[in-house]
PDB file of N, CA, C, O and CB in Angstrom:
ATOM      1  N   UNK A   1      76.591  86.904 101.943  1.00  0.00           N
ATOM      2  CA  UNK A   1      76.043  88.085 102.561  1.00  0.00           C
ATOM      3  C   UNK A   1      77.004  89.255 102.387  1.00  0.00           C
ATOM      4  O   UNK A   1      78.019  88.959 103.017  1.00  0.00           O
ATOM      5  CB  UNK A   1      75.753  87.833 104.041  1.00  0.00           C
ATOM      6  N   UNK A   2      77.149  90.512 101.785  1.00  0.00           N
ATOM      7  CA  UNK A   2      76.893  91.456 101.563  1.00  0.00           C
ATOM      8  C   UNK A   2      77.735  92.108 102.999  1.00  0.00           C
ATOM      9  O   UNK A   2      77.141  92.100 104.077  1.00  0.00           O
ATOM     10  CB  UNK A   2      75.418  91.536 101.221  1.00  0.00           C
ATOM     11  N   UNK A   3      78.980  92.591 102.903  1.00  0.00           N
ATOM     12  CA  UNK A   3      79.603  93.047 104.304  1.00  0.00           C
ATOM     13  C   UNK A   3      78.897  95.122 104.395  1.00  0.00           C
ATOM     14  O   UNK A   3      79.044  95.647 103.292  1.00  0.00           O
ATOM     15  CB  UNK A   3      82.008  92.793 104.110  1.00  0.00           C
ATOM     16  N   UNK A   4      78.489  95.755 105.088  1.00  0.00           N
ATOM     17  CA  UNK A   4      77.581  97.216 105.183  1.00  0.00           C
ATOM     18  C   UNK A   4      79.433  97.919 105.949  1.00  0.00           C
ATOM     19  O   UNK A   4      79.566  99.093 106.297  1.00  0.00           O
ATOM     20  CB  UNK A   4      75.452  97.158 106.771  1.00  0.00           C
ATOM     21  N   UNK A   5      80.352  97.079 106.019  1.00  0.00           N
ATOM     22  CA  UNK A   5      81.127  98.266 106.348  1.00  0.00           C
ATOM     23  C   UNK A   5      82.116  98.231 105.027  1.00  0.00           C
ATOM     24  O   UNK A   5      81.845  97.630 103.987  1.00  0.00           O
ATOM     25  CB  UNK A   5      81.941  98.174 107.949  1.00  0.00           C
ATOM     26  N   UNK A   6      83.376  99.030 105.285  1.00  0.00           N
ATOM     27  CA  UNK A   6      84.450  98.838 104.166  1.00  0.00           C
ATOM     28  C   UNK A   6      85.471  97.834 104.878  1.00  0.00           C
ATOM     29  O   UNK A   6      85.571  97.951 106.099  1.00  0.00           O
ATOM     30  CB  UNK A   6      85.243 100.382 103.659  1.00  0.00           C
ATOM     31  N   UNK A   7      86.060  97.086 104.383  1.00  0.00           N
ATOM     32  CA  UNK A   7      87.251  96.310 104.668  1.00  0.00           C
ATOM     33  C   UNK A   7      88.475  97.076 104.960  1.00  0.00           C
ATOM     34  O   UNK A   7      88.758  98.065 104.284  1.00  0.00           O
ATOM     35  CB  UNK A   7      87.525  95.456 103.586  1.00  0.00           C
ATOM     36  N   UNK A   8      89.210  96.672 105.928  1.00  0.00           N
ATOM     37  CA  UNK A   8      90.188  97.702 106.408  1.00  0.00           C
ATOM     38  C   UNK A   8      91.334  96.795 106.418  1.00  0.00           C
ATOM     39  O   UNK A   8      92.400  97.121 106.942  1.00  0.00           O
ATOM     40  CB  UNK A   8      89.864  98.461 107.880  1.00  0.00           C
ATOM     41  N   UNK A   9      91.175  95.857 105.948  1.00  0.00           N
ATOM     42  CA  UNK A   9      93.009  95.434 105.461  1.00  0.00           C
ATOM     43  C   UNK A   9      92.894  94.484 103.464  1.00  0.00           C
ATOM     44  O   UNK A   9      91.949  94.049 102.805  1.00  0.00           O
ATOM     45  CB  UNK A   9      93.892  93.541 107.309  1.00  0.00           C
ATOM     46  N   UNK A  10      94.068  94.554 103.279  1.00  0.00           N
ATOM     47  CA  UNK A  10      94.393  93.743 102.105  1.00  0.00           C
ATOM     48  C   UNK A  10      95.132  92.705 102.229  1.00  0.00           C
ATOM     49  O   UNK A  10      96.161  92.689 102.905  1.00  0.00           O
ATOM     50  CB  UNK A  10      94.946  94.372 101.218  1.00  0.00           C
ATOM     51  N   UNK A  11      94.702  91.790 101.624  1.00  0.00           N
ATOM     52  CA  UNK A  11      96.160  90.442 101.857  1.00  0.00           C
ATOM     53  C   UNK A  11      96.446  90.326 100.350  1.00  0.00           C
ATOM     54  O   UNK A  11      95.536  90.244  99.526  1.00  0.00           O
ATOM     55  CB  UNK A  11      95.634  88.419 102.679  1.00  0.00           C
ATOM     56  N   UNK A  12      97.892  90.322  99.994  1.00  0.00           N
ATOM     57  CA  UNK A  12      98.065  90.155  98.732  1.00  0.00           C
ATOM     58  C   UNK A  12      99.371  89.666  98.489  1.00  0.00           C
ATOM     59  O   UNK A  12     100.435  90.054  98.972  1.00  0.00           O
ATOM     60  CB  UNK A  12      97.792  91.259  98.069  1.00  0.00           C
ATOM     61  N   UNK A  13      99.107  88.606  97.534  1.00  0.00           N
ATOM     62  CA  UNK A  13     100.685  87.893  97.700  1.00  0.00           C
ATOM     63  C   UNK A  13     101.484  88.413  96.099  1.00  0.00           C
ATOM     64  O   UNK A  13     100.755  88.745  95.164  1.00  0.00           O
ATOM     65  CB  UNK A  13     100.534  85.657  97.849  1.00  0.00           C
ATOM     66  N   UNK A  14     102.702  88.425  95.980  1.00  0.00           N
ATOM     67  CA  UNK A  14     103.295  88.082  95.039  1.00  0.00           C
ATOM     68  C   UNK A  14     104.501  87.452  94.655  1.00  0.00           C
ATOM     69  O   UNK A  14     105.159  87.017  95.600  1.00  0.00           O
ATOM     70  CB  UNK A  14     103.248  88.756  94.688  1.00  0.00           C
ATOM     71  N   UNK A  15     104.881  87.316  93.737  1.00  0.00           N
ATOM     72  CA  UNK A  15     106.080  86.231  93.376  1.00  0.00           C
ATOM     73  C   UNK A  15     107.080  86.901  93.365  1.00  0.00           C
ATOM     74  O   UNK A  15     106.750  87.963  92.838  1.00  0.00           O
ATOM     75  CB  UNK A  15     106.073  85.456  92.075  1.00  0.00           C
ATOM     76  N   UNK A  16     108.153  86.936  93.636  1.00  0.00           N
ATOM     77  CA  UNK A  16     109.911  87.691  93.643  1.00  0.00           C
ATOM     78  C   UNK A  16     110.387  87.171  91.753  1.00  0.00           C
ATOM     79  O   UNK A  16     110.018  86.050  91.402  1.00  0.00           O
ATOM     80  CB  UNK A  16     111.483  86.464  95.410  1.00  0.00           C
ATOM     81  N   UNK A  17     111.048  87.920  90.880  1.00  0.00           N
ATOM     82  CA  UNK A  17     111.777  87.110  89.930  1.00  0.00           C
ATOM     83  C   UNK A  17     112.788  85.901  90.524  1.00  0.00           C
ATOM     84  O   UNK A  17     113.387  85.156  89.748  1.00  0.00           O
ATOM     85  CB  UNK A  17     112.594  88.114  89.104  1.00  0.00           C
ATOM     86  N   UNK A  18     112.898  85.801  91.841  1.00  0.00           N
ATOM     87  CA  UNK A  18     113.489  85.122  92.205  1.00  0.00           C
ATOM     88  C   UNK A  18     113.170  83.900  92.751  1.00  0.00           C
ATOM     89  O   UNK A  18     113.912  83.163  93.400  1.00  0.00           O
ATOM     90  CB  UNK A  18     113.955  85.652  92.663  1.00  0.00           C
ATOM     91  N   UNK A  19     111.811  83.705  92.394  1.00  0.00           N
ATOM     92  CA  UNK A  19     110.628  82.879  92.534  1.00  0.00           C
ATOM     93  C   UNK A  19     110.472  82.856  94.308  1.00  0.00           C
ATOM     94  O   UNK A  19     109.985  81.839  94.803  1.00  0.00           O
ATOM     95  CB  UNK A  19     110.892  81.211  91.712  1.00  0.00           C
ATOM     96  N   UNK A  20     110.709  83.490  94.816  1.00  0.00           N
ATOM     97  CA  UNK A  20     110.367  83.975  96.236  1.00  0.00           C
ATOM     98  C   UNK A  20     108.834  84.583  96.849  1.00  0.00           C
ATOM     99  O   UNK A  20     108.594  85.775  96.656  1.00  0.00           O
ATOM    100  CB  UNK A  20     111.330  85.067  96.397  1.00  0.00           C
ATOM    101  N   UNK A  21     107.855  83.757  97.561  1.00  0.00           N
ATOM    102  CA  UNK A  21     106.759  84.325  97.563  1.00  0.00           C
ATOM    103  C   UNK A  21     106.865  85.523  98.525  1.00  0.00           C
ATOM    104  O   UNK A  21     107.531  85.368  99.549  1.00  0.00           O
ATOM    105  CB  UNK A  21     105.762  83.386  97.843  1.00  0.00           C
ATOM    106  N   UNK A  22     106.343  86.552  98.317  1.00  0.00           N
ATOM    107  CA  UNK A  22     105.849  88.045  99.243  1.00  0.00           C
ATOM    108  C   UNK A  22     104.927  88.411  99.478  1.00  0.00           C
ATOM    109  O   UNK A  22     104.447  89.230  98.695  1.00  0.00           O
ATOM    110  CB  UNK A  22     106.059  89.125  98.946  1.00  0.00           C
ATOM    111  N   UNK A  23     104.118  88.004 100.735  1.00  0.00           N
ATOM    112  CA  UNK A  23     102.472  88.262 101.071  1.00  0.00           C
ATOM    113  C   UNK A  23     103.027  89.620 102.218  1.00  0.00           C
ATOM    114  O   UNK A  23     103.818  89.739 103.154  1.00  0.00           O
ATOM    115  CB  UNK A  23     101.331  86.465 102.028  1.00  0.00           C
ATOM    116  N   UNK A  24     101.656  90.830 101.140  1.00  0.00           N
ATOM    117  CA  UNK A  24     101.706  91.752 101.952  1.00  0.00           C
ATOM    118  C   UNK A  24     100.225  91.978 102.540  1.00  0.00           C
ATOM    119  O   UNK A  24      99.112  91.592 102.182  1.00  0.00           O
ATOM    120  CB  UNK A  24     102.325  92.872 101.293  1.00  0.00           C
ATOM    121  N   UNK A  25     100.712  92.795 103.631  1.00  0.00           N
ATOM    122  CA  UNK A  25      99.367  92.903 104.897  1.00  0.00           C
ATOM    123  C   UNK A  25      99.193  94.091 104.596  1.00  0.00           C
ATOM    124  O   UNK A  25     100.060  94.699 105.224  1.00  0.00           O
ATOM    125  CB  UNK A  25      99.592  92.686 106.701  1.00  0.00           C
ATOM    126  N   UNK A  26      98.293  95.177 103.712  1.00  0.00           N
ATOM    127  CA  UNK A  26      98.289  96.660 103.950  1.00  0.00           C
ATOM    128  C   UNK A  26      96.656  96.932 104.796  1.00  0.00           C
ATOM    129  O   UNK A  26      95.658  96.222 104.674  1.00  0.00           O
ATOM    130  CB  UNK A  26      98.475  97.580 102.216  1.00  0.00           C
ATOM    131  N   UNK A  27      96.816  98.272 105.710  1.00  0.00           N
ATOM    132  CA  UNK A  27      95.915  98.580 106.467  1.00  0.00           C
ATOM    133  C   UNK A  27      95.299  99.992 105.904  1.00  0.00           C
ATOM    134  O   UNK A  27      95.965 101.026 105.948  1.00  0.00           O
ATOM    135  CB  UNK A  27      96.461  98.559 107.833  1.00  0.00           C
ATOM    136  N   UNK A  28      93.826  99.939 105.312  1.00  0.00           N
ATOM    137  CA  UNK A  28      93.074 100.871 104.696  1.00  0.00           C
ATOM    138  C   UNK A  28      93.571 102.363 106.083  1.00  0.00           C
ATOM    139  O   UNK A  28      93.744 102.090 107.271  1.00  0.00           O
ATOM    140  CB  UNK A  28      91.089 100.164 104.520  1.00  0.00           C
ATOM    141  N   UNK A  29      93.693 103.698 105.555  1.00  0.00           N
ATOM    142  CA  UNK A  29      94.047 104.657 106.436  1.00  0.00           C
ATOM    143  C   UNK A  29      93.447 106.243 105.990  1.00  0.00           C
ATOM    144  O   UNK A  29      93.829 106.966 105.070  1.00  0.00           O
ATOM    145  CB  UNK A  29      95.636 104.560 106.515  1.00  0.00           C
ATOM    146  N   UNK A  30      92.341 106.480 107.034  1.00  0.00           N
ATOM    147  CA  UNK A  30      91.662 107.817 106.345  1.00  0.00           C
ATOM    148  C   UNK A  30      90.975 107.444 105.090  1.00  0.00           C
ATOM    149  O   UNK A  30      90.674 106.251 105.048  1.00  0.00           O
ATOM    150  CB  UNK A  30      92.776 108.999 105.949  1.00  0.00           C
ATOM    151  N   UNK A  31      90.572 108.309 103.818  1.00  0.00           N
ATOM    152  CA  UNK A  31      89.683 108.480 102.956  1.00  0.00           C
ATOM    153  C   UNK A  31      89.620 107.250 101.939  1.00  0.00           C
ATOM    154  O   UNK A  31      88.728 106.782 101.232  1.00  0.00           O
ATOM    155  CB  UNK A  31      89.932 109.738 102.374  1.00  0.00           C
ATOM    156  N   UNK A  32      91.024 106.918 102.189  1.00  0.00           N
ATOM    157  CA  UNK A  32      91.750 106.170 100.801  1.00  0.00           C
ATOM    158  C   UNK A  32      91.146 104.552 100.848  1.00  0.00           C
ATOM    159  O   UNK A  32      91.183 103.913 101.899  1.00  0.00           O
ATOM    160  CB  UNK A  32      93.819 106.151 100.935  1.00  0.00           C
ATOM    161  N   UNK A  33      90.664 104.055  99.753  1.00  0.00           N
ATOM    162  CA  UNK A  33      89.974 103.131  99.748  1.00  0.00           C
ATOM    163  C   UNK A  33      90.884 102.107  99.004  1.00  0.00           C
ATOM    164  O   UNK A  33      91.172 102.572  97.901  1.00  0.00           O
ATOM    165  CB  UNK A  33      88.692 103.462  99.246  1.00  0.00           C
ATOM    166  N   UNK A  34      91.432 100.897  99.209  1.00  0.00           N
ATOM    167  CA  UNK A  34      91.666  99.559  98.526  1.00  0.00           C
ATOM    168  C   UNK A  34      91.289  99.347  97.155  1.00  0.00           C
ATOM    169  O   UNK A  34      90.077  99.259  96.953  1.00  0.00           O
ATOM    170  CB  UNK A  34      91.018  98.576  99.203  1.00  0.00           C
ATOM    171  N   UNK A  35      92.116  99.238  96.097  1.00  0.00           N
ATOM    172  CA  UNK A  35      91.188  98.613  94.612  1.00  0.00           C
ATOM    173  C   UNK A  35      90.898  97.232  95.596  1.00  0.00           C
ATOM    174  O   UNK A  35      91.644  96.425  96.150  1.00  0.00           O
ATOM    175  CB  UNK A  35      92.372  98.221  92.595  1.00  0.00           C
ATOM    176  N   UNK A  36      89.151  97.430  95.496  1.00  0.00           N
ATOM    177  CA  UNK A  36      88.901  95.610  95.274  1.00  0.00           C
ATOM    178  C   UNK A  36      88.827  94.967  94.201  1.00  0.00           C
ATOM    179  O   UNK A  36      88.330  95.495  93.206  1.00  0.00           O
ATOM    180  CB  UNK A  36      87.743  95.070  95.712  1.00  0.00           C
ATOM    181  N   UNK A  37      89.447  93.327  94.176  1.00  0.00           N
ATOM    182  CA  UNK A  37      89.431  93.010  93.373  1.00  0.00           C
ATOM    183  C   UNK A  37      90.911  92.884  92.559  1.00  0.00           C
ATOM    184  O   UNK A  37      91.127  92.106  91.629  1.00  0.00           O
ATOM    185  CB  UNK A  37      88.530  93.598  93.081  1.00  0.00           C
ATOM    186  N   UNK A  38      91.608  93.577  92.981  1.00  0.00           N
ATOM    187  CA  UNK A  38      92.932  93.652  93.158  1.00  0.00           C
ATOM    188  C   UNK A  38      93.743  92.202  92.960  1.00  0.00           C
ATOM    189  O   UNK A  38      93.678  91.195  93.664  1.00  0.00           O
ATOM    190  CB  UNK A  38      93.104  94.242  94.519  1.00  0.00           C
ATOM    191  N   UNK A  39      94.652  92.491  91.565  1.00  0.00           N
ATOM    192  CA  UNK A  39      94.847  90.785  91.395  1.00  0.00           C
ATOM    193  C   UNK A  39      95.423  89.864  92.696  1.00  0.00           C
ATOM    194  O   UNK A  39      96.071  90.353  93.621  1.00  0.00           O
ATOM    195  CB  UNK A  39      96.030  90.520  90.128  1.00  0.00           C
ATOM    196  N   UNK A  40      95.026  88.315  92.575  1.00  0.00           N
ATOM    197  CA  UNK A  40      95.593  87.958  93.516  1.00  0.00           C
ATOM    198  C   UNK A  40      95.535  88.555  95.263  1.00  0.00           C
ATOM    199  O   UNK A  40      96.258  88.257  96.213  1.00  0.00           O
ATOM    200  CB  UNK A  40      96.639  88.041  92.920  1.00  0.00           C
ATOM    201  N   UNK A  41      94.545  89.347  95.186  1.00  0.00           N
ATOM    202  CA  UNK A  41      94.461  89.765  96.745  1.00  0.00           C
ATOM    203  C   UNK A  41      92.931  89.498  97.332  1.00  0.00           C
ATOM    204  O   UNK A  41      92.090  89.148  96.504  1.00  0.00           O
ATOM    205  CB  UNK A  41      94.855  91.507  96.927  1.00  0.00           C
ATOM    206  N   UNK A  42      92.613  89.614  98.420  1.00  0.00           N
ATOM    207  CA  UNK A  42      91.677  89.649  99.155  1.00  0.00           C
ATOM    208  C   UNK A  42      91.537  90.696 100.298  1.00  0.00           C
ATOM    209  O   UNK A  42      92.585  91.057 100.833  1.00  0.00           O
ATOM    210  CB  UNK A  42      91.646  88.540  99.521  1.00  0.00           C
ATOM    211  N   UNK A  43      90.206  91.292 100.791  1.00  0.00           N
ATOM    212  CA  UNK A  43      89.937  91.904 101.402  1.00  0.00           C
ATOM    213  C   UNK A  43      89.448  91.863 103.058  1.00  0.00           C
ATOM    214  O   UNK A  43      88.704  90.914 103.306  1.00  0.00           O
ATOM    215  CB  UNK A  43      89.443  92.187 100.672  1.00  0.00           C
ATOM    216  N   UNK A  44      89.732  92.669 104.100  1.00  0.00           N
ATOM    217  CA  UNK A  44      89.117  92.121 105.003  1.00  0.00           C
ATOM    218  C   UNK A  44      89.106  92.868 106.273  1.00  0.00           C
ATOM    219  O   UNK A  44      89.987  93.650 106.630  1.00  0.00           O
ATOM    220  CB  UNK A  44      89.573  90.957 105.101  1.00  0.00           C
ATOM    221  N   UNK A  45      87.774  92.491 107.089  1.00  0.00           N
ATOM    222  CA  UNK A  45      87.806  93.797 108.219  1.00  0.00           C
ATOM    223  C   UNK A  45      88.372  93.608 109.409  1.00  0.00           C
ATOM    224  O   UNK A  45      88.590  94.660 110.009  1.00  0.00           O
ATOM    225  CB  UNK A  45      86.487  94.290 108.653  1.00  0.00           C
ATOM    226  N   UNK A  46      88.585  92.946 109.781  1.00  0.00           N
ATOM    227  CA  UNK A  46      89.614  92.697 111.092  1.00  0.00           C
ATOM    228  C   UNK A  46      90.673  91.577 110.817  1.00  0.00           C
ATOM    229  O   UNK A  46      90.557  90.659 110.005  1.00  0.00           O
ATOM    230  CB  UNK A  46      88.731  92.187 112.504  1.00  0.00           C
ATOM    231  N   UNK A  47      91.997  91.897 111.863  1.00  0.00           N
ATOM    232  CA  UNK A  47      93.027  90.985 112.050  1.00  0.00           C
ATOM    233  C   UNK A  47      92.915  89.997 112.238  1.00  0.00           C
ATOM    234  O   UNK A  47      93.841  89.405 111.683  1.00  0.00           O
ATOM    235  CB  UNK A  47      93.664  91.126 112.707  1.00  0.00           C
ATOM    236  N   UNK A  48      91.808  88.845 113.113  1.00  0.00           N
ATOM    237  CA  UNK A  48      91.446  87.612 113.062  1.00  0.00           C
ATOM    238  C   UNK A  48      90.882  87.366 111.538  1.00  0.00           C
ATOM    239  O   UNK A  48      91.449  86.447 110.948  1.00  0.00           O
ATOM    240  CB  UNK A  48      90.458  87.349 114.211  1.00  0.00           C
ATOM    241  N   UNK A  49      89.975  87.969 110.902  1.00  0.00           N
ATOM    242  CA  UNK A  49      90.018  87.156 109.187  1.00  0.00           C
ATOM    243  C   UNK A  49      91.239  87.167 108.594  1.00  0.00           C
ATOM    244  O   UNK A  49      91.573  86.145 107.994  1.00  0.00           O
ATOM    245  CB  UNK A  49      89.092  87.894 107.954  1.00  0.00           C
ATOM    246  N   UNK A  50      92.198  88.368 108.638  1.00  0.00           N
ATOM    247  CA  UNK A  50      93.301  88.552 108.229  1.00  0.00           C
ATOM    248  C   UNK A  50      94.296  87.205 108.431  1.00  0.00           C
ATOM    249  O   UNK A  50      94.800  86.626 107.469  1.00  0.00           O
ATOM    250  CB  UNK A  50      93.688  89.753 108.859  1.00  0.00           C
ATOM    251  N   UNK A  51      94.516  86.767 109.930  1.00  0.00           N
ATOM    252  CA  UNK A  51      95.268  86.138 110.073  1.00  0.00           C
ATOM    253  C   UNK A  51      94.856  84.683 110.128  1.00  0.00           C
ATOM    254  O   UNK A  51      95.747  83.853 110.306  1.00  0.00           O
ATOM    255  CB  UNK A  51      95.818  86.625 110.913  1.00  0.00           C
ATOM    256  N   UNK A  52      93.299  84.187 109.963  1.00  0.00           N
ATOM    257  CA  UNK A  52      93.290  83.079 109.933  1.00  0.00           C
ATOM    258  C   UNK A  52      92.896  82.696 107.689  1.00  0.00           C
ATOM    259  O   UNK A  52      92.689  81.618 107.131  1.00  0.00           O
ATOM    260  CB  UNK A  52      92.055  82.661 111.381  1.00  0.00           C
ATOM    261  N   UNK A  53      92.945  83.781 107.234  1.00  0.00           N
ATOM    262  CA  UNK A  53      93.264  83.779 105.777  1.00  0.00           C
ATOM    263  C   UNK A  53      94.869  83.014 105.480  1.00  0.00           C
ATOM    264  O   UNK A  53      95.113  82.084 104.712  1.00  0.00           O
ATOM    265  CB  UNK A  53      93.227  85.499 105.250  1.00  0.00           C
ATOM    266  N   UNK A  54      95.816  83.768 106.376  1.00  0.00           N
ATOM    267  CA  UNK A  54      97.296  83.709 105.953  1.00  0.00           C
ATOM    268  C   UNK A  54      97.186  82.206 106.424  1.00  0.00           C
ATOM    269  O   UNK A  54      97.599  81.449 105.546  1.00  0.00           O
ATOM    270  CB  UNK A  54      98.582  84.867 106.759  1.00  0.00           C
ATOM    271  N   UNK A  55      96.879  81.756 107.216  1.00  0.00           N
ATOM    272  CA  UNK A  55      97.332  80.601 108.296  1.00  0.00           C
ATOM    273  C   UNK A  55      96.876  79.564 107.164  1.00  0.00           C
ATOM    274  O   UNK A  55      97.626  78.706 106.699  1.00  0.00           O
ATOM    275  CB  UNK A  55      96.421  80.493 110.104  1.00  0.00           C
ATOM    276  N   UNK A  56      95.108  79.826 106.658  1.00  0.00           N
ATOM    277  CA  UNK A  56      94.920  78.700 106.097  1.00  0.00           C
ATOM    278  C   UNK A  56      95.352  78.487 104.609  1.00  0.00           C
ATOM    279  O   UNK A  56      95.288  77.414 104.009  1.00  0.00           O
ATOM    280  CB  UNK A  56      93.674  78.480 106.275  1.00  0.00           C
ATOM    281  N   UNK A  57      95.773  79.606 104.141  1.00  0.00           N
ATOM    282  CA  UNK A  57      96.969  79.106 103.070  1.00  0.00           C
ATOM    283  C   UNK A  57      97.800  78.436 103.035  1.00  0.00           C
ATOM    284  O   UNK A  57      97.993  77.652 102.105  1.00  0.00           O
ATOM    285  CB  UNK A  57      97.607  79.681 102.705  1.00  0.00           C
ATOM    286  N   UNK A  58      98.588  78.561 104.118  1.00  0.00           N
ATOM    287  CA  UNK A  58      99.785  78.283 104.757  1.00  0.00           C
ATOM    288  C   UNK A  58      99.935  76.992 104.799  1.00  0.00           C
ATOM    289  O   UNK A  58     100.707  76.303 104.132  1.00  0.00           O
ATOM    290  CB  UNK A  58      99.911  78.796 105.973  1.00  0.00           C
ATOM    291  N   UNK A  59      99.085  76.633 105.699  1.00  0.00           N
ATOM    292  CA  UNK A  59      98.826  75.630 105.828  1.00  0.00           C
ATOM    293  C   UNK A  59      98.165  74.329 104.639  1.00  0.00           C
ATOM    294  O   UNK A  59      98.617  73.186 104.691  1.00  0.00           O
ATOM    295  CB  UNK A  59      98.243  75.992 106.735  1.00  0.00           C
ATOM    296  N   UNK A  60      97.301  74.638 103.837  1.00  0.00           N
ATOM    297  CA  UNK A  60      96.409  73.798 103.131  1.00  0.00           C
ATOM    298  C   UNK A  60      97.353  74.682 101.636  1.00  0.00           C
ATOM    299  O   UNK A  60      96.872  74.235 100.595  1.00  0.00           O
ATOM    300  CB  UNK A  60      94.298  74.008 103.535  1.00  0.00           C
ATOM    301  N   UNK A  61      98.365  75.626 101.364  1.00  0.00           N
ATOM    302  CA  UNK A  61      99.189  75.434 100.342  1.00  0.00           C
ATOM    303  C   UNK A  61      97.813  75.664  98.953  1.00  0.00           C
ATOM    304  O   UNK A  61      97.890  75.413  97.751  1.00  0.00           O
ATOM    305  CB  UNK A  61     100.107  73.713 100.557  1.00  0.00           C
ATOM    306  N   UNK A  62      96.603  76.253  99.804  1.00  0.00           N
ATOM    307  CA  UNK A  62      95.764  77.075  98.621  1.00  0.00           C
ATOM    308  C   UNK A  62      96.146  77.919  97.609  1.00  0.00           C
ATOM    309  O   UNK A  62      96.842  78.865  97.977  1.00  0.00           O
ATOM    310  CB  UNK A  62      94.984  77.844  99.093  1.00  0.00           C
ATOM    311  N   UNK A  63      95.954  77.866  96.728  1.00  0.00           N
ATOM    312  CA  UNK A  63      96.116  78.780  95.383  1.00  0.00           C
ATOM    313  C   UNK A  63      95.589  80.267  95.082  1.00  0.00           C
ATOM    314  O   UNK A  63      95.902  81.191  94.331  1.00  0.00           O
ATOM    315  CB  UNK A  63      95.488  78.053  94.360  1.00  0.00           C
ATOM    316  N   UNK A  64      94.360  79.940  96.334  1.00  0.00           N
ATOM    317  CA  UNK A  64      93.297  81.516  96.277  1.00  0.00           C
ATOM    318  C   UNK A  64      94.456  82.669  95.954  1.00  0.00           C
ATOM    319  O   UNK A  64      94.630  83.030  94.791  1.00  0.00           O
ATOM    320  CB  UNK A  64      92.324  82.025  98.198  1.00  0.00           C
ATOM    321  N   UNK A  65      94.979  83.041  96.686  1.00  0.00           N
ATOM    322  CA  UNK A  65      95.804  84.578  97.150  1.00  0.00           C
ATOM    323  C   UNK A  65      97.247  84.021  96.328  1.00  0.00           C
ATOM    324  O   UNK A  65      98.240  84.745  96.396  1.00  0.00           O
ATOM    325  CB  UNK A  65      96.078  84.966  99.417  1.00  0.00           C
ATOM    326  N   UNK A  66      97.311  82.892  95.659  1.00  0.00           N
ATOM    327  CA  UNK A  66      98.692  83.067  95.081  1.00  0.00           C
ATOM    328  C   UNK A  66      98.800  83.352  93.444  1.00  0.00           C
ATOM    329  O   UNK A  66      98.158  82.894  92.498  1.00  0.00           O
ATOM    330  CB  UNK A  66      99.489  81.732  95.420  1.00  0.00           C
ATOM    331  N   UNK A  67     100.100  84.489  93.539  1.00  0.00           N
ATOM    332  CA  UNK A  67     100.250  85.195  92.146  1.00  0.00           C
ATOM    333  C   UNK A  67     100.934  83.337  91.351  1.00  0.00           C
ATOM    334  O   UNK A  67     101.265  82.197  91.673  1.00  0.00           O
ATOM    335  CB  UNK A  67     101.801  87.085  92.228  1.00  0.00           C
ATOM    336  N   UNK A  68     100.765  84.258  90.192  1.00  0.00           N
ATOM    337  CA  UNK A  68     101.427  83.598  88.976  1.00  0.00           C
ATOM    338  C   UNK A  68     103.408  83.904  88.458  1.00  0.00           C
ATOM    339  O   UNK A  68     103.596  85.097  88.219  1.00  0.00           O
ATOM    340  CB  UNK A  68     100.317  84.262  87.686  1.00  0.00           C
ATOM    341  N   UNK A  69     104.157  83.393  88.364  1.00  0.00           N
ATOM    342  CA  UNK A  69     105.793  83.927  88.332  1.00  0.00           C
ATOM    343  C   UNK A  69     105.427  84.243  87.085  1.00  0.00           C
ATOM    344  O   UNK A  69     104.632  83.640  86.364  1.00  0.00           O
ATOM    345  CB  UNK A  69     107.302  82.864  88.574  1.00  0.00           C
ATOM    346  N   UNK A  70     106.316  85.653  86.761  1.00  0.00           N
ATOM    347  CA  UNK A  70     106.681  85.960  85.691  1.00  0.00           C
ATOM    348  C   UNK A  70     107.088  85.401  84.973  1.00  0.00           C
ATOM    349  O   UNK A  70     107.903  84.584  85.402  1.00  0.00           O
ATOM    350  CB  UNK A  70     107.145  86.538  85.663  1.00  0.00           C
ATOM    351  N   UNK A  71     106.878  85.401  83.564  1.00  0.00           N
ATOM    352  CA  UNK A  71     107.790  84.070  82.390  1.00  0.00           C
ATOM    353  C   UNK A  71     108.775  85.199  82.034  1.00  0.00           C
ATOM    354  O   UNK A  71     109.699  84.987  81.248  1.00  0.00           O
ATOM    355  CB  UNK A  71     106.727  83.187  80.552  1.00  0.00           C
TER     356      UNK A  71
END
C-alpha cells in the first residue's frame, strides 16, 4: 500500500574504510525532500518505524540497510 504522506526520516547505513559500520538517522526539514531510493537506505514516517527498523537489524543481523566495504 502506497504511503499519501512524505516520509520524514532516512535510515542509512555505511561502512568506515575501517570496516566500521555507521547507521545514520537523518530527519526530512522544511521543503527539502530525501533521494528515495538512496543506496542502502530506507525511508520512514515516524520514530517507532524508525526504531523498530534499527532494532530488527540489529538484532536478526539483516542485510536490507547494509552497505557493501570498499575494495
Amino acid at each position: 500500500m502506497r504511503r499519501l504522506t512524505k516520509p520524514r526520516f532516512l535510515v542509512r547505513s555505511t561502512i568506515r574504510p575501517d570496516g566500521a559500520r555507521r547507521w545514520h538517522i537523518l530527519e526530512r526539514s522544511g521543503p527539502i525532500a530525501l533521494p528515495y531510493g538512496f543506496p542502502f537506505s530506507r525511508q520512514f514516517n515516524n520514530w517507532p518505524e524508525v526504531l523498530h527498523a534499527a532494532n530488527y537489524l540489529a538484532l536478526n543481523n539483516d542485510p536490507y540497510l547494509k552497505g557493501k566495504a570498499l575494495p
